[in-house]
N, C-alpha and C positions, 0 to 999 in steps of 0.2 A: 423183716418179719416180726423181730421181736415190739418194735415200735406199733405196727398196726395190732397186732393184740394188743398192747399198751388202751391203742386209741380204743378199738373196741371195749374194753374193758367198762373204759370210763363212759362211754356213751349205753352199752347194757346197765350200768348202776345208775346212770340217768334218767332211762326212760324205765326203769322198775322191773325189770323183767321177770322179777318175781311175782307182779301183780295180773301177770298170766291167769295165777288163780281164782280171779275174778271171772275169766268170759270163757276159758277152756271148756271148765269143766258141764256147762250150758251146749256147748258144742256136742262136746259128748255124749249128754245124755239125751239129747238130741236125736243122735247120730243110732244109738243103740234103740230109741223108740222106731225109726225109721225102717230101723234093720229087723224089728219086731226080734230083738235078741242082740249075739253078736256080731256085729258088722264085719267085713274080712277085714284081715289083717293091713293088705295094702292101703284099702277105703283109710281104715283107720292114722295110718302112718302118712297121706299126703295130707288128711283132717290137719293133725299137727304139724306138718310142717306150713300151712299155708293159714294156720292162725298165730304162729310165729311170724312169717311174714307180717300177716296182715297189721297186726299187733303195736313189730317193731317198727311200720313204716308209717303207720297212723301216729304213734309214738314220738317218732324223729318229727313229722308231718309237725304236731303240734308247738315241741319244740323248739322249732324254726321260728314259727311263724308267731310263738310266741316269746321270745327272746329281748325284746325291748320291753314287755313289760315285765319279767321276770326280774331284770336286773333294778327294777321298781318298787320290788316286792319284797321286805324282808324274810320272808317265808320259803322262797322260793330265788333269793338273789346267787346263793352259791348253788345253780344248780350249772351245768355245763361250761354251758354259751355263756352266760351270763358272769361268770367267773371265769372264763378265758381258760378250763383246762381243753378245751375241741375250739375249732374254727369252724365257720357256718359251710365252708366246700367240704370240708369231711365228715362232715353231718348230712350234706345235700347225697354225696356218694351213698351212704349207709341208708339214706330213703330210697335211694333210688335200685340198689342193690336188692333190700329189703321188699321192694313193694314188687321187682320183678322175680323173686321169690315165691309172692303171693299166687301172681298170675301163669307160673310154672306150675306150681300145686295144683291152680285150677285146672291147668290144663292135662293135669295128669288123670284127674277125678272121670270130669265127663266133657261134653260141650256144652250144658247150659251151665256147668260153675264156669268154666269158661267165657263164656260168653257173657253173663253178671260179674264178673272178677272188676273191672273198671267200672263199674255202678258201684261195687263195693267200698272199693277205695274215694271213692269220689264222695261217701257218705261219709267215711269215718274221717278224712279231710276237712270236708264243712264243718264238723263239730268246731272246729278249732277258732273259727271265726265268730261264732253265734252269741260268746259275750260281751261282742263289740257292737251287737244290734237288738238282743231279747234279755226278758230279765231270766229265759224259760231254755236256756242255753244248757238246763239240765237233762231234760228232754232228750234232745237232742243225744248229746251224750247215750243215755241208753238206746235209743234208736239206733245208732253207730255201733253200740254194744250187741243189740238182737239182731246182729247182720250174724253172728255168730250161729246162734242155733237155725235159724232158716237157712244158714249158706252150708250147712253139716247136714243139714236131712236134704237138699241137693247133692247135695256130694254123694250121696246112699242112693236117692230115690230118680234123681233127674226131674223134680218136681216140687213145687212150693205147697205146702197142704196146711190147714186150717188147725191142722196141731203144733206146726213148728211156728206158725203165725200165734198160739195163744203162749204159748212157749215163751216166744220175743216179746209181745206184751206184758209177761210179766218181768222179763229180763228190764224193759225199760223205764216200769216204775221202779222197781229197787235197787235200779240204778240212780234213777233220778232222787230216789230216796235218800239214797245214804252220802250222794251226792251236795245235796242240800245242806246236811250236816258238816259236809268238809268245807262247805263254803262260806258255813259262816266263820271261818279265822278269815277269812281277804275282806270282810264290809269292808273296814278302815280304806283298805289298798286297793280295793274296786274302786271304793268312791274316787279317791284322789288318780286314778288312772281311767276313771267314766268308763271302767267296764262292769255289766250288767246282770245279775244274778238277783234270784228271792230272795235271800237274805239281807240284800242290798236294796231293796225296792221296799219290803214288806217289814222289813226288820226281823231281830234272831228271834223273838216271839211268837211271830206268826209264821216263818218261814219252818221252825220246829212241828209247829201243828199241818200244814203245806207236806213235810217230811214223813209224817205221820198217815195224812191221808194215803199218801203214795204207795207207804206199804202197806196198807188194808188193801187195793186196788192189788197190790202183787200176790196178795195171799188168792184174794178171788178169782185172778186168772191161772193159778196156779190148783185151785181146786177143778176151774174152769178144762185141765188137760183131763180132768178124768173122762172127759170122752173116749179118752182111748183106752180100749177094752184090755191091756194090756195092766194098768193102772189099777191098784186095787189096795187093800186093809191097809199095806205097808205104806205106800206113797201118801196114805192119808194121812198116818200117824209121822208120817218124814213132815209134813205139812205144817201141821201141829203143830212138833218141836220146832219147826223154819218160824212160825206167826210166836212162839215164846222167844228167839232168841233175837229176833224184830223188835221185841217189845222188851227185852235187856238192852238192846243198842239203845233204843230211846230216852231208857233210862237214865244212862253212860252219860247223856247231852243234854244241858239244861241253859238256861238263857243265861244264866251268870256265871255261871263255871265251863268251859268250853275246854277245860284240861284232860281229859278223856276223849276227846274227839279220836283222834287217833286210835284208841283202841276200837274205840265202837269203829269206826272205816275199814280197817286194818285184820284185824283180829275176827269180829263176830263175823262179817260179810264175808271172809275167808272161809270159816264154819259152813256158814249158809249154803253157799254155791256148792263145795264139796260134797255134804250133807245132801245136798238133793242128788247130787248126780251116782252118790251112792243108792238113794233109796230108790230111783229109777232104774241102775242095774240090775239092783236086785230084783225088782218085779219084771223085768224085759226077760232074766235071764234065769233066776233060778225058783223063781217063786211060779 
């Protein structure tokens, strides 16, 4: 027993489990628009337990399948696999674990999370392959990410609706956005391993401004949810501070000093996502 917590340990510090706080909290506020307030308790409780799943399994998913170039990567060479603390069958187990987790949760919500649970997975899987063919593999990524708020307002509603879709559009550019930023430390290590990203294709000059569009694009669809009548003074001034704190990350990132990266990824986007899902509770629930 004590060994497999051991292994767990090390494969949760690998795939970040921390960085939950990226797509949770999308979910949530998601999930609370849905429910036009608070969602029930259980809704709520199979929400997290099957973005946990989804998460850890998309997580491991990548992982795996990226493993020979990781140990290619100095950025990225001590991470699991690549340093030989897990073997690729105890990793294959923890996906496989992990992702029937996911489709448990579904099945606990309704029959259409259900019955999408393997569309789901099958999207945030693809991610992992897309910079082995596009330079636009960031996309992607947030695509994989806004399975989050669309798969939470099913989970509520048993139905896909035109708010959890503007939702995921903006989840996709400010992913793809700050994305871009992380990726310019691999040009070097993309090139010499011909895998494909803006920053790689376009250079960190242009790929910066590329990063920039993205999040004007996320602010717009994010003002774009105030269709729902739900949404009002507060969400717009949460908006506000979200398109300032956009434009402090940018700052953070410049073509020739790339030693902030991390904070701008890390730190503000952690803000961001939080920040909103607070400001939409609070208009769903008490405003």
């Amino acid at each position: 027993m004590e060994a497999v917590v051991s292994k767990l340990k090390i494969i949760f510090e690998d795939i970040k489990i921390q960085h939950t706080v990226f797509a949770l909290p999308f979910a949530l506020m998601s999930a609370f628009l849905a429910a036009e307030g608070l969602p029930e308790w259980e809704t709520l409780g199979w929400i997290l337990v099957a973005m946990l799943g989804a998460r850890s399994s998309a997580m491991a998913f990548n992982r795996i399948v990226d493993a020979t170039f990781d140990e290619k990567n100095p950025r990225t060479v001590h991470r699991a696999l690549p340093a030989g603390k897990i073997n690729r069958p105890q990793y294959m187990v923890f996906l496989i674990v992990s992702s029937a987790i996911f489709v448990g949760a579904a099945a606990m919500l309704n029959p259409l999370a259900l019955m999408l649970s393997p569309l789901a997975l099958a999207i945030v899987f693809f991610y992992s392959f897309t910079k082995r063919f596009t330079a636009y593999s960031h996309v992607f990524l947030g695509f994989a990410l806004s399975v989050a708020p669309v798969g939470a307002w099913v989970a509520v509603r048993e139905e896909i609706s035109l708010t959890s879709l503007i939702l995921g559009a903006a989840v996709v550019f400010w992913l793809a956005g700050f994305d871009i930023l992380y990726s310019c430390l691999d040009v070097e290590a993309d090139r010499k391993n011909r895998l494909h990203s803006i920053p790689q294709q376009f250079g960190v000059a242009r790929a910066l401004i590329i990063a920039w569009a993205a999040h004007a694009l996320m602010v717009l669809f994010l003002l774009g949810l105030l269709i729902d009548p739900q949404l009002g003074i507060t969400y717009i001034a949460g908006v506000v501070i979200v398109a300032g704190l956009l434009a402090y990350e940018h700052s953070l990132v410049k073509s020739d000093d790339m030693s902030k990266v991390n904070m701008a990824f890390f730190n503000v986007n952690g803000v961001i996502s939080i920040l909103l899902m607070a400001i939409v509770i609070v208009d769903c629930v008490w405003v």
